[in-house]
Residue frames relative to the residue before (quaternion, step in Angstrom):
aa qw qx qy qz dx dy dz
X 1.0000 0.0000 0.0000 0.0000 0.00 0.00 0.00
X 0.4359 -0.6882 0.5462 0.1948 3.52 -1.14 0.50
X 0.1124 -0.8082 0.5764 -0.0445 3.14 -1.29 0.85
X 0.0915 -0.8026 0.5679 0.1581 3.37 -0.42 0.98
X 0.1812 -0.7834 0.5874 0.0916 3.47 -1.10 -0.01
X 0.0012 0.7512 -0.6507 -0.1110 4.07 0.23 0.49
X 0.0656 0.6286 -0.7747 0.0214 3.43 -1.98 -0.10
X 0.6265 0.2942 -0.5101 0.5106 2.97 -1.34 1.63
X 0.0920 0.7525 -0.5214 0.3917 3.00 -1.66 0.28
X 0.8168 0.5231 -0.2161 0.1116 3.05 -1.33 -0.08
X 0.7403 -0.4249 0.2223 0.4712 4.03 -0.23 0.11
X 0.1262 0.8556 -0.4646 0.1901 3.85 -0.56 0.78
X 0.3353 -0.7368 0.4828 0.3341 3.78 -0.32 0.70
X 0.5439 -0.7122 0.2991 0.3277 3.18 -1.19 0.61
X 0.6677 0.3170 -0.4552 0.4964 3.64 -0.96 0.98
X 0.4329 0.5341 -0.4788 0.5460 3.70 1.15 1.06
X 0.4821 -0.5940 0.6402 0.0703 3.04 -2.01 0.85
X 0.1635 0.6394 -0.7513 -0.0055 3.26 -1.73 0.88
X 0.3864 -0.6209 0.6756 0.0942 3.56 -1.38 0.69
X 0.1147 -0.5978 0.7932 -0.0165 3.96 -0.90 1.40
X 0.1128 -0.5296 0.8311 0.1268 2.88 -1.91 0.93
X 0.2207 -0.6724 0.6921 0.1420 3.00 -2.37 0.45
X 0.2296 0.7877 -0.5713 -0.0229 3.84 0.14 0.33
X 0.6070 -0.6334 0.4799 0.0044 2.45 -1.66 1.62
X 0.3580 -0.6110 0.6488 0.2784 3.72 -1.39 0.09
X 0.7497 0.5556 -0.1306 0.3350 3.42 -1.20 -0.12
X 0.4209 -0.6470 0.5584 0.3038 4.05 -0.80 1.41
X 0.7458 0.4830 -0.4575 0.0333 3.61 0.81 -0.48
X 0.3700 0.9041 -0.1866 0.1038 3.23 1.97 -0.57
X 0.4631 0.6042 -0.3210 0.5634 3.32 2.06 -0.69
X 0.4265 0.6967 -0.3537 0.4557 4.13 0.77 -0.56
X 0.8280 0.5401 0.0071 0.1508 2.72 0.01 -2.18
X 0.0611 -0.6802 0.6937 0.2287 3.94 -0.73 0.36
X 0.4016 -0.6478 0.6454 0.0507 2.90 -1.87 1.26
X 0.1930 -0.8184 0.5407 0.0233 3.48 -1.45 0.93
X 0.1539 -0.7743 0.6116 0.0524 3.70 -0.23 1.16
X 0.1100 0.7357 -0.6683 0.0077 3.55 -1.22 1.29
X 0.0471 -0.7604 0.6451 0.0576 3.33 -1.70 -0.46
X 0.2291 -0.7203 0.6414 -0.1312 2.56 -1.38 1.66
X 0.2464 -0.6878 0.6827 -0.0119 3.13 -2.21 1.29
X 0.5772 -0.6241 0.3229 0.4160 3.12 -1.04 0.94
X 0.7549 0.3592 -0.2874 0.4675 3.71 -1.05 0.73
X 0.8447 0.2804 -0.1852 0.4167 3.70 1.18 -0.44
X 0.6639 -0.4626 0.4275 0.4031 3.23 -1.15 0.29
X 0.6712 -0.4280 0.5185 0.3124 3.50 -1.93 1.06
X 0.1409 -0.7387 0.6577 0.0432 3.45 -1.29 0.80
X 0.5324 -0.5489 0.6085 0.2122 3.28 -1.05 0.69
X 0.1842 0.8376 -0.5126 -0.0420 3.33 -0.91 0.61
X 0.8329 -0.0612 -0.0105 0.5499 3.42 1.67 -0.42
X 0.0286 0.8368 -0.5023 -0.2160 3.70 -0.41 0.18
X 0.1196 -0.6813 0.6330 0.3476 3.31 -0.92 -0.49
X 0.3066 -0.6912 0.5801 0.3030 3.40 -1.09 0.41
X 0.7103 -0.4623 0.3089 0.4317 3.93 -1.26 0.43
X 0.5895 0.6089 -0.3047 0.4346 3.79 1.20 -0.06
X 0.2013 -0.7712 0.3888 0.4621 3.01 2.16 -0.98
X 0.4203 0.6512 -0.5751 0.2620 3.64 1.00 0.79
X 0.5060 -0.7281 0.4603 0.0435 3.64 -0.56 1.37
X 0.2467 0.7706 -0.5811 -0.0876 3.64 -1.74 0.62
X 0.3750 -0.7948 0.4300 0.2070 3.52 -0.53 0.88
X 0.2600 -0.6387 0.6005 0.4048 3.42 -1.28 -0.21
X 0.7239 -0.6040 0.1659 0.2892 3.24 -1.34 0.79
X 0.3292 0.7157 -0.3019 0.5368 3.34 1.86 -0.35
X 0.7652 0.5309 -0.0995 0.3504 3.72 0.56 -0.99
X 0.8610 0.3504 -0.1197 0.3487 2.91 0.63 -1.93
X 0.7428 0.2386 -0.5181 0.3505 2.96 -1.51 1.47
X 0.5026 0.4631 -0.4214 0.5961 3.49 1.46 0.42
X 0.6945 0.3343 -0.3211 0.5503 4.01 0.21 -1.13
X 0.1579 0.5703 -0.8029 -0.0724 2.47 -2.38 -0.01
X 0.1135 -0.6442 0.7564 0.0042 3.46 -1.39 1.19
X 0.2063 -0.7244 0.6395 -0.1542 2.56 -1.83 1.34
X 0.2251 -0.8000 0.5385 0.1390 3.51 -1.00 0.23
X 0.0854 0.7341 -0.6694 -0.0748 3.36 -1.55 0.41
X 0.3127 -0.9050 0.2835 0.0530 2.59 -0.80 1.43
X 0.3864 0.5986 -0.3044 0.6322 3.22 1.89 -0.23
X 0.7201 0.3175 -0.3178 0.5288 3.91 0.53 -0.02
X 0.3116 -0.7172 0.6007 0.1665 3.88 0.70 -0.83
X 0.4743 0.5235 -0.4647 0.5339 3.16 1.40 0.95
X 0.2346 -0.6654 0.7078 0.0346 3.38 -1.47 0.44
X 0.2119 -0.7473 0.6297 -0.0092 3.89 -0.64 0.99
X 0.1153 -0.6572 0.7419 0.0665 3.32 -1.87 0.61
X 0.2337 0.7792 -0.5781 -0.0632 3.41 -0.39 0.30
X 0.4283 -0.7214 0.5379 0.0822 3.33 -1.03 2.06
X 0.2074 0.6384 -0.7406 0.0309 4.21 -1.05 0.17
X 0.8094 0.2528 -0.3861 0.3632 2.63 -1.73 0.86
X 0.5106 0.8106 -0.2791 0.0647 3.17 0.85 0.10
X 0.7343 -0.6362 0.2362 0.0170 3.31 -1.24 1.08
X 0.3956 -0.6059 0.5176 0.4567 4.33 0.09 0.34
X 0.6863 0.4432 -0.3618 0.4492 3.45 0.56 -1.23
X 0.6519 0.4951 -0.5095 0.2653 4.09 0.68 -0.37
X 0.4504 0.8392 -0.2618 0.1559 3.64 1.64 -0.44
X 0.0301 -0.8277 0.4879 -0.2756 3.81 0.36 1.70
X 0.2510 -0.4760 0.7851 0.3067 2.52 -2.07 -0.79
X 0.3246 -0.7682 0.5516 -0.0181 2.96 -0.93 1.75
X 0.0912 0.7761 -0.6236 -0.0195 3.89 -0.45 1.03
X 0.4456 -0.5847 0.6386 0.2277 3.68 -1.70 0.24
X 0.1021 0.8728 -0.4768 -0.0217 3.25 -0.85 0.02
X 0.0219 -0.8205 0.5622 0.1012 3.95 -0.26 0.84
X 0.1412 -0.7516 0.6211 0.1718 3.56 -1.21 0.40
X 0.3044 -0.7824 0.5423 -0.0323 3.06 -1.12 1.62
X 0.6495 0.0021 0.0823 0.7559 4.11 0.37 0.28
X 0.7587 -0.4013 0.2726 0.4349 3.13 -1.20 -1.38
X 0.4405 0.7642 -0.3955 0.2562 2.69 1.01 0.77
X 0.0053 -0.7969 0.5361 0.2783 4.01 -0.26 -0.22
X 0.1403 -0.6901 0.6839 0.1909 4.00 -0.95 0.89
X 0.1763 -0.7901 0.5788 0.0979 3.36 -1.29 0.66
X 0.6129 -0.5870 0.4769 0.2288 3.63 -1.02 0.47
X 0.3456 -0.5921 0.5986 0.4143 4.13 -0.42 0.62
X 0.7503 -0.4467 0.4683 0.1349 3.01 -0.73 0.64
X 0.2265 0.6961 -0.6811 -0.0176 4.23 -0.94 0.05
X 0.4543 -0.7155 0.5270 0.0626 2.95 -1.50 0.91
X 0.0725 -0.7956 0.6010 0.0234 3.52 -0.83 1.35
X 0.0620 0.7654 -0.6404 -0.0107 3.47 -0.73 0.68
X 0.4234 -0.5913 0.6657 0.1670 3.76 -1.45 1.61
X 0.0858 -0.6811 0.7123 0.1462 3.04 -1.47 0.12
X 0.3300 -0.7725 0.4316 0.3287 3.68 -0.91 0.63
């Protein structure tokens, strides 16, 4: 079974930087594209970044040129790191990999901008 694990997170004025990790269980995770979302209360999960297992990367437009997700593979961690960042970026940030049909998600961490 998979296991995600995130860390980071957490409160930050806005045009500051925080950096979520997601490490992963499992030899298969080097394989694998990774999926960074986030969710507000009342809305649907939002795409916000993947990396694919090459560590080639897409953003949503909300994002791009502030995020970046990364990978390490020798850890089975995947990384977001947010700058510049925004009240409107303020969520719950999850990871997510999909194995067959299967999707494992990350608990969740919680990032909140202040203005």
């Amino acid at each position: 079974q998979v296991q995600l694990v995130q860390s980071g997170g957490g409160l930050v004025q806005a045009g500051g930087s925080l950096r979520l990790s997601c490490a992963a269980s499992g030899s298969i995770f080097s394989f694998k594209s990774m999926d960074w979302y986030r969710q507000t209360p009342g809305k649907q999960r939002e795409l916000v970044a993947d990396i694919s297992s090459g560590s080639s990367t897409n953003y949503a437009d909300s994002v791009k040129g502030r995020f970046t997700a990364s990978r390490d593979n020798a850890k089975n961690t995947v990384y977001l790191q947010m700058n510049s960042l925004k009240p409107e970026d303020t969520a719950v940030y999850y990871c997510k990999i999909v194995i067959g049909p299967y999707d494992y998600w990350g608990q969740g961490t919680q990032v909140a901008v202040s203005s």
